[in-house]
Phi, psi and omega in degrees: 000123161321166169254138166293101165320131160259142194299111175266150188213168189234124191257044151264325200285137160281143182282140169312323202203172189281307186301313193287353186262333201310297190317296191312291201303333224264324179293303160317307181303275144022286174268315193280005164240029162283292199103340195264008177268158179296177180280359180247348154284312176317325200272314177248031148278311172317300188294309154331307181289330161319320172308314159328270188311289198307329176301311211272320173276005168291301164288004161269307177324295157314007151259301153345279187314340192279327189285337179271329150317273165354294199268003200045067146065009152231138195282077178322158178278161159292107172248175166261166176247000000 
Protein backbone atom coordinates (compact mmCIF):
# COMPACT_ATOMS: atom_id res chain seq x y z
CA UNK A 1 0.00 0.00 0.00
CA UNK A 2 1.26 3.34 -0.70
CA UNK A 3 2.47 5.50 1.68
CA UNK A 4 0.04 8.75 2.49
CA UNK A 5 1.82 12.38 2.54
CA UNK A 6 0.13 14.13 5.15
CA UNK A 7 -1.87 17.25 4.64
CA UNK A 8 0.04 19.68 6.36
CA UNK A 9 -2.43 22.30 8.25
CA UNK A 10 -2.76 25.26 10.77
CA UNK A 11 -5.28 24.42 13.18
CA UNK A 12 -5.62 28.41 14.00
CA UNK A 13 -6.53 28.92 9.98
CA UNK A 14 -9.85 29.65 9.16
CA UNK A 15 -10.67 28.02 5.45
CA UNK A 16 -11.19 30.74 2.77
CA UNK A 17 -14.57 28.99 1.46
CA UNK A 18 -16.93 26.37 2.16
CA UNK A 19 -15.31 24.33 -0.72
CA UNK A 20 -11.83 24.89 0.65
CA UNK A 21 -13.05 23.49 4.52
CA UNK A 22 -14.42 20.31 2.48
CA UNK A 23 -11.43 19.76 0.10
CA UNK A 24 -9.29 19.78 3.52
CA UNK A 25 -11.61 17.61 5.56
CA UNK A 26 -11.93 15.41 2.76
CA UNK A 27 -7.99 15.02 2.66
CA UNK A 28 -8.02 14.48 6.09
CA UNK A 29 -10.48 11.69 6.23
CA UNK A 30 -8.72 10.42 3.47
CA UNK A 31 -5.57 9.83 5.27
CA UNK A 32 -6.70 9.03 8.74
CA UNK A 33 -8.65 5.75 6.97
CA UNK A 34 -5.04 5.10 5.54
CA UNK A 35 -3.82 3.52 8.56
CA UNK A 36 -1.12 5.08 7.98
CA UNK A 37 -0.49 8.16 10.03
CA UNK A 38 1.20 7.93 13.52
CA UNK A 39 -1.31 8.28 16.89
CA UNK A 40 -0.40 11.82 17.22
CA UNK A 41 -1.19 13.15 13.63
CA UNK A 42 -4.72 11.10 14.37
CA UNK A 43 -5.50 13.08 17.46
CA UNK A 44 -4.62 16.18 15.27
CA UNK A 45 -5.83 15.49 12.19
CA UNK A 46 -9.20 14.63 14.42
CA UNK A 47 -9.34 17.65 16.14
CA UNK A 48 -8.77 19.49 12.63
CA UNK A 49 -11.34 17.88 10.99
CA UNK A 50 -13.76 18.69 14.10
CA UNK A 51 -12.94 22.37 13.23
CA UNK A 52 -13.46 21.68 9.68
CA UNK A 53 -17.07 20.21 10.40
CA UNK A 54 -18.02 23.08 12.84
CA UNK A 55 -16.85 25.54 9.83
CA UNK A 56 -18.78 23.94 7.09
CA UNK A 57 -21.57 23.45 9.13
CA UNK A 58 -21.67 27.20 10.09
CA UNK A 59 -21.78 27.79 6.77
CA UNK A 60 -24.48 26.01 5.63
CA UNK A 61 -26.79 27.31 8.76
CA UNK A 62 -25.73 30.69 7.39
CA UNK A 63 -27.15 29.85 4.36
CA UNK A 64 -30.29 27.84 5.30
CA UNK A 65 -30.98 31.26 7.24
CA UNK A 66 -30.43 33.59 4.45
CA UNK A 67 -32.85 31.39 2.35
CA UNK A 68 -35.62 31.74 4.90
CA UNK A 69 -35.31 35.40 4.94
CA UNK A 70 -35.57 34.95 1.07
CA UNK A 71 -38.43 32.67 1.32
CA UNK A 72 -40.53 35.33 4.33
CA UNK A 73 -38.95 33.04 7.06
CA UNK A 74 -40.35 29.64 5.94
CA UNK A 75 -37.57 27.01 4.76
CA UNK A 76 -39.55 25.53 1.44
CA UNK A 77 -38.80 21.51 0.72
CA UNK A 78 -36.40 21.20 -2.19
CA UNK A 79 -38.02 20.34 -5.44
CA UNK A 80 -36.33 19.60 -8.71
CA UNK A 81 -37.48 21.31 -11.33
Amino acid sequence: MPKVKPVTTDTHAAPDSYETALQELEALVQQMESGQLPLAQLLSGYQRGAELLNYCRAQLDSVEQQIKVLDNGVLKPWTSA
